[in-house]
N, C-alpha and C positions, 0 to 999 in steps of 0.2 A: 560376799561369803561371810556367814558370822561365824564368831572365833566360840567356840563351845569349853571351855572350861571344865570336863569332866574330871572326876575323883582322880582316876588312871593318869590322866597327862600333868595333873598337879602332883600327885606322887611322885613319880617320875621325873618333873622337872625336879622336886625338891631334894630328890636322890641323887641323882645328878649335878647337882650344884653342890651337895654336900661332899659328894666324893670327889668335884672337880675344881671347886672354886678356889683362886690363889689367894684368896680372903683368908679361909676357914682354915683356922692354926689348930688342927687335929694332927695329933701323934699316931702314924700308921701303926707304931707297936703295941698299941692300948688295946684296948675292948669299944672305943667310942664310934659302933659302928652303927646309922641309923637300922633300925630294927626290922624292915621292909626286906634285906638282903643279908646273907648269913658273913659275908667278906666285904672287902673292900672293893671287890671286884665283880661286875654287874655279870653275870651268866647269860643275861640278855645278850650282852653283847658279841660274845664269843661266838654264843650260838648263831646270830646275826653273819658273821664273817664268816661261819664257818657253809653257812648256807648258801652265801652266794658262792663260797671257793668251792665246794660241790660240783652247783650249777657250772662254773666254770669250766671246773676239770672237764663234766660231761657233755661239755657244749663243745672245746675244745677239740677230744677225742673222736667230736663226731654228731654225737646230740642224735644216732640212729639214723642219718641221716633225712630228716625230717625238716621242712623247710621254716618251721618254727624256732627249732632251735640252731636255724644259721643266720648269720649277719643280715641285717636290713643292707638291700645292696646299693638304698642312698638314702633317702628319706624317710622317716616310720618308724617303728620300733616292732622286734621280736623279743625271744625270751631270750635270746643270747644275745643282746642288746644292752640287756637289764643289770647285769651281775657287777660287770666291774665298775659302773660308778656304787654300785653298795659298795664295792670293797673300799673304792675310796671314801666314801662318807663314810665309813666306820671308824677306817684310820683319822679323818678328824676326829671324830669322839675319845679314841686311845689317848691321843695327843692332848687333851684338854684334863683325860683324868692323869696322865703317868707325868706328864711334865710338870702338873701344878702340884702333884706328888713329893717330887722330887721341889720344888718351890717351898712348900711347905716343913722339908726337914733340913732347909737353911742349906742346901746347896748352891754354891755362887753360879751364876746366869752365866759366866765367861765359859765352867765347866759343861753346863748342861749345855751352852750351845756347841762347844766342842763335840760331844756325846751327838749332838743331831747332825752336822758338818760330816764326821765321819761314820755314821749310820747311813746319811744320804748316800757317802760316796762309795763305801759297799754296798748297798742297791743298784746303784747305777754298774758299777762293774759288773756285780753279777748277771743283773738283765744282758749286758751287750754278752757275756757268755753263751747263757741260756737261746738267745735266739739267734746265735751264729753256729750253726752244729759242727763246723770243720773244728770247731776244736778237738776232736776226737779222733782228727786226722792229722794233724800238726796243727802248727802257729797258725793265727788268724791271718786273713788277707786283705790288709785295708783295702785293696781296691773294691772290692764286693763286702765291706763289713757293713750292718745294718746297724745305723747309730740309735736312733728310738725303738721306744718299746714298753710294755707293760710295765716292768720293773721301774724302770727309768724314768717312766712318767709318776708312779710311787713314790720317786727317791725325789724329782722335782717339787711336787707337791706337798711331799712330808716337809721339805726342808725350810718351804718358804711357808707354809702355817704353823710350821713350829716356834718359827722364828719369829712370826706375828704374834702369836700367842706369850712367848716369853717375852716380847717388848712390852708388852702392856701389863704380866704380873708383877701384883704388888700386896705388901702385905698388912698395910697401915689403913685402912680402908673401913674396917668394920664396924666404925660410929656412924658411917651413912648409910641410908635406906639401898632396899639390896638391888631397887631401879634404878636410883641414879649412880651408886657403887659402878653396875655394869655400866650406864653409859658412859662415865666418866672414865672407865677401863679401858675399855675396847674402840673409841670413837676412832682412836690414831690405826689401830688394825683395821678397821672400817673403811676409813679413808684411806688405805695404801689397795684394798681389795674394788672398792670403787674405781682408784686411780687404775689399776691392773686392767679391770672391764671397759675400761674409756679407749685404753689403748686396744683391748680388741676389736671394740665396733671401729675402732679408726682403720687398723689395718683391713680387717674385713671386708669396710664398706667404701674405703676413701681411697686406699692404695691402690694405684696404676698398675694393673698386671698385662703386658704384653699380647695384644690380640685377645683381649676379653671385657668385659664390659666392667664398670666398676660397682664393685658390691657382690658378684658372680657368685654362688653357692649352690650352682648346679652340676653334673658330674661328669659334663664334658659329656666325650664320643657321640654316640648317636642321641643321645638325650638333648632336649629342645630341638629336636629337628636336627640337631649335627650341625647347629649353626657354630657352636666352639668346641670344636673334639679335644683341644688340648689344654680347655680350661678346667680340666677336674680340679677340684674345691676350692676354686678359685685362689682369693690370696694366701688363703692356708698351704695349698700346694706350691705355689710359686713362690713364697717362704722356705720351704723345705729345701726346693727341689735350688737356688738361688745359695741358702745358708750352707744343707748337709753335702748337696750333691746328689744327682737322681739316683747315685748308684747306692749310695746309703741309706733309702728310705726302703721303704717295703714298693715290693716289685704286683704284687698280685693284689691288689685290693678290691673288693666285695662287688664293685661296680663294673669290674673287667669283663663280666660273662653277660650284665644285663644290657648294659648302654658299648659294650663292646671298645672303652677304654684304653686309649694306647701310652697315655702317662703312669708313669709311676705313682704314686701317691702313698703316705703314711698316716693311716690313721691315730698312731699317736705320736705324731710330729708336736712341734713347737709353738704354733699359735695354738691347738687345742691345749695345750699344756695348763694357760692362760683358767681355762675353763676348770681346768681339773683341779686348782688349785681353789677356786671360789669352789667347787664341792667339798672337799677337803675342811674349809672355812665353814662350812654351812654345817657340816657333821661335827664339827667345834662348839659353834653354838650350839649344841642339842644341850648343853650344859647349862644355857641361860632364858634363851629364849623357845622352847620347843612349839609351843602353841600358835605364837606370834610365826615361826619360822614355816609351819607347815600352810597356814592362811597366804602367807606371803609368795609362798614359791608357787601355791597352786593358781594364785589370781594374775605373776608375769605369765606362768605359760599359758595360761590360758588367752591371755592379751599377744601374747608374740605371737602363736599358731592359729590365731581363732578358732578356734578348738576342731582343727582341719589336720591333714598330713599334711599339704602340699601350698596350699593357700595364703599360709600365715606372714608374718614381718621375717619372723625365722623360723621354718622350719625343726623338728625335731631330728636331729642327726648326729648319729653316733660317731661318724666316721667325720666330721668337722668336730666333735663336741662341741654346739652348738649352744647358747647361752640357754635356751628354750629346752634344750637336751637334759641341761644342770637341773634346771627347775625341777623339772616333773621327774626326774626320776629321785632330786634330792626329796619331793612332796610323796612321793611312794616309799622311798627310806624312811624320812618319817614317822607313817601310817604303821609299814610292816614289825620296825622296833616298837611301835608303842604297842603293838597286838604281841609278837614276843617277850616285851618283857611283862604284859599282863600276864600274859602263860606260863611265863617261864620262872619270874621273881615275884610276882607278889601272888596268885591263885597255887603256883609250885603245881598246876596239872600235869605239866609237860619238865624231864631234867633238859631239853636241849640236844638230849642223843637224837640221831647219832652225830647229828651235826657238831655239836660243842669241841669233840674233839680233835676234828680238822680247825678249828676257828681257833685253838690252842696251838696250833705248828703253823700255822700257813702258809710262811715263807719257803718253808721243808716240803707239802704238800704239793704251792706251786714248781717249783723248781724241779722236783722228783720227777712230774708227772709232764713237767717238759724234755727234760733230761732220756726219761726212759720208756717214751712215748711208742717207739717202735720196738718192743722187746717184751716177749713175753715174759706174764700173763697179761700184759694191758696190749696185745697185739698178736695175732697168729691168723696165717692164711684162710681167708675162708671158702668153700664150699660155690658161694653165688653171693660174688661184691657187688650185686645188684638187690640183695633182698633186705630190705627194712627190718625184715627180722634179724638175720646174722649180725648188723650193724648194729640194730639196738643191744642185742645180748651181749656183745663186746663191746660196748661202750658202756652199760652197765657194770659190765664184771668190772672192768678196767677200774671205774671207780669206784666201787665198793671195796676192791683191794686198797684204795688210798686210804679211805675211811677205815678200814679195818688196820692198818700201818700206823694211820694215827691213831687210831684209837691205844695198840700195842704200846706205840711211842708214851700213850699218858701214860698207861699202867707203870712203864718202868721210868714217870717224870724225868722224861728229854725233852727238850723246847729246844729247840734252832732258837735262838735270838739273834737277831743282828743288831 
């Protein structure tokens, strides 16, 4: 694959590096804003987040019940497949400009990582709220509490690239050329994210899981012939189900209807975590290396999967996140940010609506639309729960009210921060 150097991705990185680098001793209170974008704050990006929390909501609600927009039920990718690693590679890129932000106007690394520490750990509480619904009934129940989860896999993820990210900012740097600057930055974050990946192909491939073969990445029950029904995802599950306990993982996972699945399984358990953390990482560098990053990620998956479903060294699998999973959907984040922010910050064809203003609340967006999921107007009986249309119309409405709530929300500038 040759690396194309176009106008657009040299922009872009150059913009990006200017807004994110913990080099560049730029005063946010000035005017020193490169002249490509009207702030300090990429529209791209927003709009980006806001697109996939969209997708989300309306995959979430239902997606019309279309087989496209629901879970791949082991191997493969659909559109609801797609969304939340963008969300996480996005969160790497916030991370790279708001942290070295705050780097840059001489805040000590002790407070800012305080500031990440307990940002993670309200994400995390909130997530185990959000997807245990008895609270609305009284106190939670540990014995059936579900410990992983969206949220939580965000608050893991944020915390450990955050933290890679502030170990390696430094501000004395900027007599040396801006290639070796970043190598000499980031090698130590490099190598703790390599070390990270070593230890998942080890568990993955090498860990002895009870009645299954070693290396196992298939989904159990009737799949392979039913030769190991209760090896669904192999050492990823027997991690969970060993660490949380069966009762705290997700009880229903995507594979239970196709291969007829009788284990538990959690799709965002604790080894995928691993994964979600090198996305996180990858959407970090969009600040340094963009060009390099997108050549890179498309030529492992293409080498893990042989550019097959089923065939490859690993598979593309959402419900393992799957190092092959990272790849390509990090190589199509990318793609789709470099085409948004042509559109949206440098030609200014497109403002980003309506997306932009869900990508400004998200955390309020997500939560709401888990929270009040069953309540009208995102939910009222219908007619025939058999017809693709009623489904689609209410999964539409449902989030077009999100979109119209956030939108509301900017007019009268409220942001949930956490």
């Amino acid at each position: 694959m040759v690396v194309i150097q176009t106008p657009v991705i040299v922009k872009l990185t150059l913009v990006l590096q200017e807004l994110g680098s913990p080099n560049r001793a730029i005063d946010s209170s000035t005017d020193c804003i490169p002249p490509l974008v009207p702030s300090n704050r990429l529209r791209s990006l927003d709009t980006f987040r806001g697109l996939s929390l969209v997708i989300m909501v309306f995959v979430n609600y239902g997606g019309g019940r279309y087989w496209f927009f629901k879970h791949e039920s082991w191997n493969g990718l659909t559109v609801a497949d797609l969304v939340f690693p963008w969300f996480v590679f996005i969160m790497g890129t916030s991370i790279a400009l708001a942290l070295n932000t705050l780097v840059r106007r001489g805040t000590p690394h002790c407070r800012i990582l305080h500031k990440v520490l307990w940002r993670s750990l309200q994400l995390f509480l909130l997530g185990v709220l959000v997807i245990n619904p008895s609270y609305c009934q009284g106190p939670l129940s540990w014995d059936t509490l579900r410990i992983p989860g969206v949220l939580q896999r965000l608050a893991f993820s944020y915390v450990v690239a955050a933290s890679l990210d502030l170990m390696v900012a430094r501000t004395r740097l900027d007599n040396l050329p801006t290639v070796t600057r970043d190598v000499l930055l980031y090698w130590p974050a490099w190598f703790c994210v390599i070390v990270l990946e070593t230890i998942w192909l080890c568990l993955t491939f090498l860990l002895p899981v009870p009645g299954c073969p070693n290396g196992y990445l298939g989904p159990g029950g009737i799949g392979d012939f039913g030769l190991y029904p209760n090896c669904t995802g192999g050492a990823a599950g027997y991690i969970d189900r060993w660490l949380l306990g069966t009762h705290h993982i997700y009880q229903n996972p995507s594979s239970r209807v196709l291969y007829q699945t009788r284990m538990p399984y959690d799709p965002e358990g604790v080894l995928g975590s691993i994964n979600s953390v090198l996305m996180t990482f990858l959407g970090l560098q969009v600040c340094l290396y963009l060009h390099q990053s997108l050549c890179v990620s498309g030529i492992i998956s293409s080498i893990l999967t042989k550019c097959s479903k089923d065939h490859g060294f690993i598979p593309v699998n959402k419900n393992l996140w799957s190092l092959s999973y990272v790849t390509t959907l990090s190589c199509f984040a990318f793609v789709i940010l470099l085409i948004i922010y042509y559109i949206v910050d440098v030609k200014k064809w497109w403002s980003g609506s309506p997306f932009f203003y869900p990508g400004m609340n998200s955390i309020l967006i997500y939560v709401g639309h888990e929270v009040f999921e069953d309540y009208f107007p995102f939910k009222w009986k219908m007619s025939n729960s058999q017809s693709h249309t009623e489904h689609l119309a209410q999964n539409l409405v449902a989030t077009s009210f999100w979109v119209l709530i956030s939108y509301l929300l900017y007019r009268k500038k409220i942001f949930w921060k956490i």
